[in-house]
C-alpha positions in Angstrom: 18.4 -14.8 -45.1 15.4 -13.2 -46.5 12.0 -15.5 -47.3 9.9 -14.9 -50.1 6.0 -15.4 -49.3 3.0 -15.3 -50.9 -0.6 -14.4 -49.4 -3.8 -14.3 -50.7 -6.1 -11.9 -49.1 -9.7 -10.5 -49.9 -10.5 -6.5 -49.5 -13.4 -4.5 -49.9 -12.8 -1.5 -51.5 -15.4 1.2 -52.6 -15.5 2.9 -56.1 -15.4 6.2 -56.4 -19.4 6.2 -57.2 -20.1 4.6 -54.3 -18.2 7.3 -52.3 -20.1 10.2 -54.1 -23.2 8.4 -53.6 -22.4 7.9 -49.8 -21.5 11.6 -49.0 -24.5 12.5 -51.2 -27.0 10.1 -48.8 -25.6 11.4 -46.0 -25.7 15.2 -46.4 -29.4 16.7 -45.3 -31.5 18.5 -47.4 -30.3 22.1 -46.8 -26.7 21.0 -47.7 -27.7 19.7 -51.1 -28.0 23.0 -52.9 -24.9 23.7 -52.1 -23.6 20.7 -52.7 -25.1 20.6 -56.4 -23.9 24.3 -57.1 -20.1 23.2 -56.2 -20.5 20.2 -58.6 -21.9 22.6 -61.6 -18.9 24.8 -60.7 -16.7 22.3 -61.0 -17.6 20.5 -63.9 -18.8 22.4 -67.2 -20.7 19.3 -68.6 -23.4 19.3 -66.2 -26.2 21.6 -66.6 -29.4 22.8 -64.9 -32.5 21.6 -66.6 -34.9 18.5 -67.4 -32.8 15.6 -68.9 -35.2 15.1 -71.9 -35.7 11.7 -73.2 -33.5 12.3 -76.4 -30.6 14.0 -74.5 -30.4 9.9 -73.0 -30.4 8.4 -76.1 -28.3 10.7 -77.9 -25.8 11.1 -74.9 -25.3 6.9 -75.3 -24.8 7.0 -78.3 -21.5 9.3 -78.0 -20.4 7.1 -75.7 -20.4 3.9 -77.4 -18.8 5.7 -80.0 -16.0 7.4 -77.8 -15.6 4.7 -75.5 -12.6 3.2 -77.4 -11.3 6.4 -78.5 -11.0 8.2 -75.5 -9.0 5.4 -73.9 -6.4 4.4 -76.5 -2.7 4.6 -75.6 -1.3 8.1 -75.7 2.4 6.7 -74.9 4.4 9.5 -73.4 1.8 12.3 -74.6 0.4 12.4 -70.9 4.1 14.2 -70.2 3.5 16.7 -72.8 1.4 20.3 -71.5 -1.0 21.1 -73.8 -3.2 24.0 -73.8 -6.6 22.5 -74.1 -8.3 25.8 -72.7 -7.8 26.6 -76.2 -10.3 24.2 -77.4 -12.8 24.5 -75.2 -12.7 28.4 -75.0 -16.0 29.4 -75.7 -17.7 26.9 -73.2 -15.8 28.0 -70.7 -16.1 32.0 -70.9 -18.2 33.1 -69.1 -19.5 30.3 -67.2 -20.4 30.6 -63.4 -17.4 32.8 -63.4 -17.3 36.6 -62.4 -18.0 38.5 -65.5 -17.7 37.7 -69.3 -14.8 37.8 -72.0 -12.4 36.2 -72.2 -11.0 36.5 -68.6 -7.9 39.0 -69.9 -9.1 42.0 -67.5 -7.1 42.6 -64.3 -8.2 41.2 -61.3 -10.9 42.6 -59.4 -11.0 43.1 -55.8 -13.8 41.6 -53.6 -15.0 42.1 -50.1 -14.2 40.2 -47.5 -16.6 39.9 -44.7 -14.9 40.7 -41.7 -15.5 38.7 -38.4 -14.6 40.1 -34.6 -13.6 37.2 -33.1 -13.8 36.8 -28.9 -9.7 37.2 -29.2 -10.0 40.4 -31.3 -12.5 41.8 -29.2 -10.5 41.1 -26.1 -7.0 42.3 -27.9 -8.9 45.7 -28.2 -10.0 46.3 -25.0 -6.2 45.4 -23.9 -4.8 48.6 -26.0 -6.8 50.6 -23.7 -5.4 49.9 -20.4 -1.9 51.2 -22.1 0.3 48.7 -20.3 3.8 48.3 -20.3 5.5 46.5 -23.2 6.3 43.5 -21.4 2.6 43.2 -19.4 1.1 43.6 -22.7 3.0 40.6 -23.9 1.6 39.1 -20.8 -1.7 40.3 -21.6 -1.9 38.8 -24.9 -0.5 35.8 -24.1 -3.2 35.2 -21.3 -6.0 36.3 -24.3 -4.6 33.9 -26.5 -5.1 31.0 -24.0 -8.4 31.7 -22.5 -10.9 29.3 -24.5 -14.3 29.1 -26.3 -16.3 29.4 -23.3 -14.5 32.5 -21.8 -12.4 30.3 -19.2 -8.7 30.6 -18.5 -7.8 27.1 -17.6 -4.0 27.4 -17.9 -2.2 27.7 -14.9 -0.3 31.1 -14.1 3.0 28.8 -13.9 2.9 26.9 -17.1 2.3 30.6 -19.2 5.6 31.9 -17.3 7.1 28.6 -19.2 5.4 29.5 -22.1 6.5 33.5 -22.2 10.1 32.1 -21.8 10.2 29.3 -24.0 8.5 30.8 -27.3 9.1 34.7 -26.8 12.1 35.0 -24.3 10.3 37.1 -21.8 10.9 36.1 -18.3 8.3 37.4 -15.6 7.1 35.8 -12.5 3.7 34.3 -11.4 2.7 37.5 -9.6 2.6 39.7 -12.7 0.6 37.2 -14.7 -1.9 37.2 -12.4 -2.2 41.0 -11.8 -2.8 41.2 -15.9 -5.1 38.2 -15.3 -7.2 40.3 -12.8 -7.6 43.5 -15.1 -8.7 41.4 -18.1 -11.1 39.8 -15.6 -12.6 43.6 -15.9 -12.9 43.4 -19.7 -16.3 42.4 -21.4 -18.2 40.1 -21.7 -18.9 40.0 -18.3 -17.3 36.8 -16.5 -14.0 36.2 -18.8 -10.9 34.9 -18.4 -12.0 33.6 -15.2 -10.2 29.9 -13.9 -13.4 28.0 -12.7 -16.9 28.4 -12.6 -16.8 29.8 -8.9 -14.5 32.7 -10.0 -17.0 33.5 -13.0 -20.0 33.9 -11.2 -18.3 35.9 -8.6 -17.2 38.3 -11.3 -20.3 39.0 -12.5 -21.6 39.4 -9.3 -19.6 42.0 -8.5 -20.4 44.2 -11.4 -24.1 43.8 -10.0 -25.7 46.6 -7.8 -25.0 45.4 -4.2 -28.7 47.4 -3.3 -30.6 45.1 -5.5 -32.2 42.5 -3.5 -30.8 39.3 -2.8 -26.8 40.1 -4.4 -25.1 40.8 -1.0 -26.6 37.1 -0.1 -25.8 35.7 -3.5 -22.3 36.2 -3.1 -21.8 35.3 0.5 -23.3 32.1 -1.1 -20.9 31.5 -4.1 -18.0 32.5 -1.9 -18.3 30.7 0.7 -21.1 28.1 0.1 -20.4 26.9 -3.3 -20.3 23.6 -2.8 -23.7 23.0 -0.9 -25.1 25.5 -3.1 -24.3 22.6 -6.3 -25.6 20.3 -4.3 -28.1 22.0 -3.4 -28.5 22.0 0.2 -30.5 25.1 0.5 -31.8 24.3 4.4 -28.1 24.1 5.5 -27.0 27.2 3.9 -30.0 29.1 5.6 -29.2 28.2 8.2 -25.2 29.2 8.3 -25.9 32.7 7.0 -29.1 33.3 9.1 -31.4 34.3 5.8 -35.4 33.4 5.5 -36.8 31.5 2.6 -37.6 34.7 1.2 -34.1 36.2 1.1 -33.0 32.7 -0.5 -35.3 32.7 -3.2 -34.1 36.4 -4.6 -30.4 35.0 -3.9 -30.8 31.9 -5.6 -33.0 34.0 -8.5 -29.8 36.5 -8.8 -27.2 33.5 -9.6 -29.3 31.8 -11.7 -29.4 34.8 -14.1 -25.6 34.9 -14.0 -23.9 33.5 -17.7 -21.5 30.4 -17.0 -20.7 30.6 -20.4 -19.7 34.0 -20.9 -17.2 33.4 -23.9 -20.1 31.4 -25.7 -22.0 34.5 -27.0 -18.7 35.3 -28.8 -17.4 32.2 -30.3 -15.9 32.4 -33.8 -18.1 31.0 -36.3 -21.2 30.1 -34.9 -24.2 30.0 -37.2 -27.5 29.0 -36.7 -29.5 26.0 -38.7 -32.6 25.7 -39.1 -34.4 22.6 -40.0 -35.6 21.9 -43.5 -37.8 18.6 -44.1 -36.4 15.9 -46.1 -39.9 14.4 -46.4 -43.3 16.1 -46.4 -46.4 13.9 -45.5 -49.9 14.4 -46.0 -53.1 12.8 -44.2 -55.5 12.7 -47.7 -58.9 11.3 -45.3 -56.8 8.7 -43.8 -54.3 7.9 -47.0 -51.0 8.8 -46.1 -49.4 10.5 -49.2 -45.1 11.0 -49.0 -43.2 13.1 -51.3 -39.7 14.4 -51.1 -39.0 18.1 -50.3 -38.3 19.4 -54.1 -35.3 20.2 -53.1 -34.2 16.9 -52.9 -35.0 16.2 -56.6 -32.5 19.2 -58.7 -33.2 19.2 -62.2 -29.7 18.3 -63.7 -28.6 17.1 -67.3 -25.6 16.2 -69.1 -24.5 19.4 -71.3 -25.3 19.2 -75.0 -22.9 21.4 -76.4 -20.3 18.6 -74.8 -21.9 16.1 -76.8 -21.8 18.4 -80.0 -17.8 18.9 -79.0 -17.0 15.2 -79.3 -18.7 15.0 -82.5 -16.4 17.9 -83.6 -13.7 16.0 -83.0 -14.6 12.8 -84.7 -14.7 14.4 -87.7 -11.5 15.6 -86.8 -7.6 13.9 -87.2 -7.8 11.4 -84.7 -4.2 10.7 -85.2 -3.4 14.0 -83.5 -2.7 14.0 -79.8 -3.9 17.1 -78.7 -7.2 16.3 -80.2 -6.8 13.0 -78.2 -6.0 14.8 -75.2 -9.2 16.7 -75.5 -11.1 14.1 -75.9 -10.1 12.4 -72.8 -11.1 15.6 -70.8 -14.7 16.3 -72.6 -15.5 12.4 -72.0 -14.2 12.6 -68.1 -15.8 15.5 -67.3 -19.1 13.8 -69.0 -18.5 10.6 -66.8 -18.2 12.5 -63.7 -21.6 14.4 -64.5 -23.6 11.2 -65.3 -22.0 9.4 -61.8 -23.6 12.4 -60.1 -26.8 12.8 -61.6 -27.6 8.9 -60.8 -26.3 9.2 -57.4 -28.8 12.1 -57.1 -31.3 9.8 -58.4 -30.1 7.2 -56.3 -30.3 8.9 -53.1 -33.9 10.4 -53.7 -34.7 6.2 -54.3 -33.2 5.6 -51.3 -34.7 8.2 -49.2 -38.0 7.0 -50.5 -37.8 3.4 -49.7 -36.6 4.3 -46.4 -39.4 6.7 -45.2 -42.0 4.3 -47.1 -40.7 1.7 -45.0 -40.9 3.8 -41.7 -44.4 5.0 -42.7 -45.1 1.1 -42.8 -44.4 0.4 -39.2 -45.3 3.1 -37.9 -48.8 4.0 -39.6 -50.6 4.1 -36.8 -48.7 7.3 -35.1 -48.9 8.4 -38.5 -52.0 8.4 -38.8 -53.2 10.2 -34.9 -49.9 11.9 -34.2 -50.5 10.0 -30.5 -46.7 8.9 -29.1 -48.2 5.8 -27.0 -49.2 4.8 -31.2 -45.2 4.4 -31.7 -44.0 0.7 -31.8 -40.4 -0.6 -31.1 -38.2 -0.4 -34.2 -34.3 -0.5 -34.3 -32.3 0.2 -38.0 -32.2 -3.8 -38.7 -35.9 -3.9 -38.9 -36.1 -1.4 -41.6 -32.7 -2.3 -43.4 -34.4 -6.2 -43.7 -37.3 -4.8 -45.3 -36.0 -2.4 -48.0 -32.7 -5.6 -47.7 -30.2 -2.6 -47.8 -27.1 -2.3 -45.4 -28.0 -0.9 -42.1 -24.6 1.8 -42.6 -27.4 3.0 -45.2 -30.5 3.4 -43.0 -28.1 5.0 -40.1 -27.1 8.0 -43.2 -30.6 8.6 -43.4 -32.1 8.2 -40.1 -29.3 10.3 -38.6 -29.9 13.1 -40.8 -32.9 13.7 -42.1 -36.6 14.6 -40.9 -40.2 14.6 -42.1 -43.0 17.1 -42.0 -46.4 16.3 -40.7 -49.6 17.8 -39.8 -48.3 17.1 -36.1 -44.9 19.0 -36.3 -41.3 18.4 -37.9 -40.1 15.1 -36.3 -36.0 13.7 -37.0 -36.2 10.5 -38.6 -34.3 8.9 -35.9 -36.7 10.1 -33.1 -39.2 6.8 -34.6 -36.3 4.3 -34.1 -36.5 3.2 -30.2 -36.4 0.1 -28.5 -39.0 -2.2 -27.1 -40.5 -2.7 -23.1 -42.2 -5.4 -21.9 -45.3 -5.1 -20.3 -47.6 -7.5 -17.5 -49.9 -8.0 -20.5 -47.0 -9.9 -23.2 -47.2 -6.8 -25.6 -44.0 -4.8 -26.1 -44.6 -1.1 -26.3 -41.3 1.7 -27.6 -39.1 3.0 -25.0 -40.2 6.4 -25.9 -43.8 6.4 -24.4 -41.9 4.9 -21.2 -39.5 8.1 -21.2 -43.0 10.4 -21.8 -44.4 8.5 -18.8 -41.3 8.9 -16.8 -40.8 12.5 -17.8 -44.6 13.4 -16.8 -44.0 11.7 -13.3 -40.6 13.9 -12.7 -42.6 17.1 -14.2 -45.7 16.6 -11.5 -43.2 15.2 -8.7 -43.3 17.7 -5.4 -40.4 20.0 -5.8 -39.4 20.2 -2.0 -39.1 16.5 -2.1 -38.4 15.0 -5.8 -38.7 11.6 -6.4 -35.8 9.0 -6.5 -35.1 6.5 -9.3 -36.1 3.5 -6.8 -39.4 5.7 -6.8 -40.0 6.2 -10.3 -39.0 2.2 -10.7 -42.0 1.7 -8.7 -44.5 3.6 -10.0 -43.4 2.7 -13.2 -44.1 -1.0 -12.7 -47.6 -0.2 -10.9 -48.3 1.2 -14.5 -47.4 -2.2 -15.8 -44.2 -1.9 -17.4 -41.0 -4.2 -16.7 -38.0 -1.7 -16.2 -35.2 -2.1 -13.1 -33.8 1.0 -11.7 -30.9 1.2 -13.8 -32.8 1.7 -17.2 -35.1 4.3 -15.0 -31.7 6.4 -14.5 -30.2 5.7 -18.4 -33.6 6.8 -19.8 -33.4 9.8 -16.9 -29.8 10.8 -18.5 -30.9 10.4 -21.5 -33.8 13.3 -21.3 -31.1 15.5 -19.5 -32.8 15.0 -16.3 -30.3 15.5 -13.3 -30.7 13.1 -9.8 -33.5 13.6 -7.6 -31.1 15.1 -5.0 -30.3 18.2 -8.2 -33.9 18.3 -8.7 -34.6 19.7 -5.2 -36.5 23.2 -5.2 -37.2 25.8 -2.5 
C-alpha cells in the first residue's frame, strides 16, 4: 500500500534577470557588441541612444498605468492566433532587417562563405590517386577518422569493423593500410600518421637526404626514439658514432619538424585578440580607472513603444486582440529595461571590482615592479566589495586592464602568499619570477634539479619544500631538469 508524505524543502532558484545579468558579467569586452546587437535584433523596444531623463519618467509612467492591464485574464484567448504583425507593422518594417517594405519581395539569395576543412582538403587529394571503388571507400573512411591534429589513432582492425558494420564492405587489414600509406603521401606534410614517431619520420623523408644532419636525424627517430625524448644525447653519440657537431644539425633538423601537422588546418580556428576591460592611467602618482567605452553602450527603451500603448488605451480595452497586443508591447518593454540595468549593473560591478584590486595592489600599480605584488585570493576582494566570490571569479577570469606597463588579465594579480625568514608574506608570483630566472641562467649541459632550486630558493629567504618548487615549475610549463638538458 502506497504512503502519502509530505516534505518541506528550501531551493534556490535564480530569476531570469539574474541569469541575463550573469552571462552578461561573464562575457569579456569584445563579446559585448555582439551581444548587444543580438538583443536589439531581437527585441524592437530597445534602441541605441542616451536614455534621456524624461524617456525614465515617462516610460514609468506607462507602466503603472499598464501594469494591471497587461496582466488581466484573457481566459481561453491565449489559444486563439492572432495576427499582431498587423498592429505593429510599421515598427517592424524595415528594422535591422535586409531591405525596406513591407517584406512581400521574393527571397534574396546570400553568400555563404565557404570553408576548406582539413577533411575536404584531404578528400581532394584522394580523387587524384583514381583508386578503385572499394579502396576509395577505404580511403575515405580512413580520412574521416584521422583527427584535429593530423593523427590516425584508430586501429587498422577496428576500421575493417567499421567498413562492414555501417557500409557492408568487407576488406582485410592489409588493404587499409596500403591506402593508409598513400594518404601518408598527401599534404600537409606528416598526416594520417599513428604516433608521433611515424610523423616525424614522414616528414623526414620528404626532406633532402644531402642537407646536413637528415641521414642522422632519421637514424635517430628510427631507431633512437626513445633516448632521444629523454634526452640522452651522450648515449646516442655514442651508438651511431656521430660528433657533437653532427648532433647539433640532427637535433636542429627534428626540431623544425611539425608534430602537429593537422593543426594548421583545423576547422574553425580564429584568432582573438585582447581588448581591455579597464584602462588605467598614472595622473603624477593618482591612479585614474575608467571602463573601456565599450563596456558602457548607449541603450534606451523605444519611444514609439511607449506612444503604441498609449494608442491602445484610448482604444476598446474590451477587445482581445488589442489585449493580446498589449501583452507583447509591454513584454518586449520588460525585457529591454532587464537588459539595460543588467548592462548598468555589470559596468557597477566591473568597477567595484577593479577599484578594489587597485586597492590592494597600488603599489605595483603605481611602479609596474612584480616583487610590488602582495598575496590576494578572490575572498579578499569579494569581502571588501561583500559580493559572492562566483561574482569576482566571472570577472577575474575574464577580463583585463590596460596600463602604462602592458595589458595584464585580471586574474594574473590574484596569487597566493610565501612565507619568508623575516615574518612578511610576499605573492607566489615573484617566487615563480625568481624560480624562472634561476632555470633561465642554470648551465644547459647540467640543469638544475628541483632539490637544487629548493635550495637556492631558501638561501634567498623564502620557505618553499620541493614539491611546491616542481607545482610552481609545472605551472610555468617548465619540463624536469632531466628534459631541460642541452648539448
Amino acid at each position: 500500500m502506497q504512503k502519502l508524505s509530505l516534505n518541506q524543502s528550501q531551493q534556490q532558484r535564480l530569476s531570469p534577470q539574474q541569469i541575463q545579468f550573469i552571462k552578461l558579467l561573464q562575457i569579456p569586452t569584445f563579446e559585448l557588441s555582439a551581444r548587444i546587437e543580438e538583443e536589439l535584433e531581437i527585441n524592437p523596444a530597445l534602441e541605441e541612444g542616451m536614455e534621456m531623463e524624461n524617456d525614465v519618467k515617462e516610460r514609468d509612467e506607462y507602466d503603472d498605468d499598464f501594469d494591471d492591464y497587461a496582466d488581466e485574464d484573457f481566459g481561453d484567448f491565449n489559444d486563439r492566433e492572432i495576427d499582431i504583425e498587423s498592429y505593429l507593422h510599421d515598427d517592424h518594417n524595415g528594422y535591422k532587417m535586409q531591405g525596406d517594405g513591407n517584406g512581400d519581395d521574393e527571397d534574396k539569395e546570400m553568400p555563404i562563405a565557404m570553408i576548406s576543412s582539413l577533411t575536404d582538403h584531404l578528400i581532394s587529394q584522394l580523387g587524384f590517386l583514381r583508386l578503385e571503388e572499394q579502396h576509395e571507400i577505404i580511403g575515405r573512411q580512413l580520412i574521416g577518422s584521422i583527427e584535429t591534429d593530423g593523427y590516425m589513432r584508430r586501429p587498422s582492425q577496428a576500421v575493417v569493423n567499421d567498413l562492414a558494420f555501417t557500409q557492408g564492405v568487407y576488406t582485410t587489414t592489409e588493404d587499409v593500410e596500403a591506402v593508409l600509406k598513400q594518404i601518408q603521401t598527401f599534404d600537409p606534410v606528416g598526416i594520417a600518421a599513428r604516433d608521433l614517431q611515424e610523423c616525424l619520420l614522414i616528414q623526414l623523408d620528404r626532406k633532402d637526404s644531402n642537407e646536413p644532419g637528415v641521414q642522422n636525424a632519421i637514424k635517430i627517430i628510427a631507431d633512437n626514439f626513445e633516448e632521444f625524448a629523454k634526452k640522452h644525447y651522450e648515449k646516442i653519440q655514442k651508438r651511431l658514432g656521430v660528433d657533437d657537431e653532427g648532433m647539433k644539425q640532427a637535433v636542429k633538423v627534428i626540431t623544425k619538424l611539425n608534430p602537429k601537422p593537422g593543426s594548421a588546418e583545423e576547422d574553425g580556428v580564429v584568432i582573438q585578440y585582447l581588448m581591455p576591460d579597464y584602462l588605467l592611467f598614472n595622473n603624477n602618482g593618482k591612479l585614474e580607472l575608467s571602463l573601456n567605452s565599450k563596456n558602457a553602450p548607449e541603450l534606451r527603451v523605444s519611444h514609439s513603444f511607449h506612444e503604441m500603448l498609449d494608442t491602445y488605451d484610448k482604444s476598446d480595452k474590451n477587445n482581445r486582440i488589442i489585449k493580446e497586443t498589449v501583452t507583447f508591447i509591454k513584454q518586449k518593454l520588460d525585457s529591454a529595461k532587464w537588459f539595460i540595468d543588467a548592462i548598468k549593473q555589470r559596468q557597477n560591478t566591473l568597477l567595484r571590482t577593479m577599484n578594489s584590486i587597485l586597492d590592494y595592489q597600488k603599489d605595483f600599480f603605481l611602479t609596474g615592479d612584480e616583487t610590488k605584488l602582495k598575496p590576494m585570493i578572490l575572498k579578499d576582494i569579494a569581502t571588501q566589495i561583500e559580493m559572492d566570490i562566483s561574482t569576482v571569479s566571472r570577472v577575474a577570469s575574464s577580463k583585463s586592464v590596460q596600463t602604462e606597463f602592458g595589458l595584464y588579465p585580471l586574474k594574473y594579480f590574484f596569487s597566493e602568499g610565501i612565507a619568508t625568514d623575516s615574518g612578511e608574506d610576499v605573492s607566489s608570483r615573484e617566487v615563480k619570477n625568481i624560480l624562472k630566472e634561476l632555470i633561465d641562467n642554470e648551465p644547459k649541459k647540467s640543469p638544475l634539479s628541483d632539490d637544487k632550486l629548493e635550495k637556492y630558493l631558501n638561501e634567498k629567504g623564502y620557505n618553499i619544500a620541493r614539491r611546491t618548487v616542481a607545482k610552481y615549475r609545472e605551472q610555468l610549463n617548465i619540463p624536469v631538469a632531466r628534459l631541460r638538458k642541452q648539448l
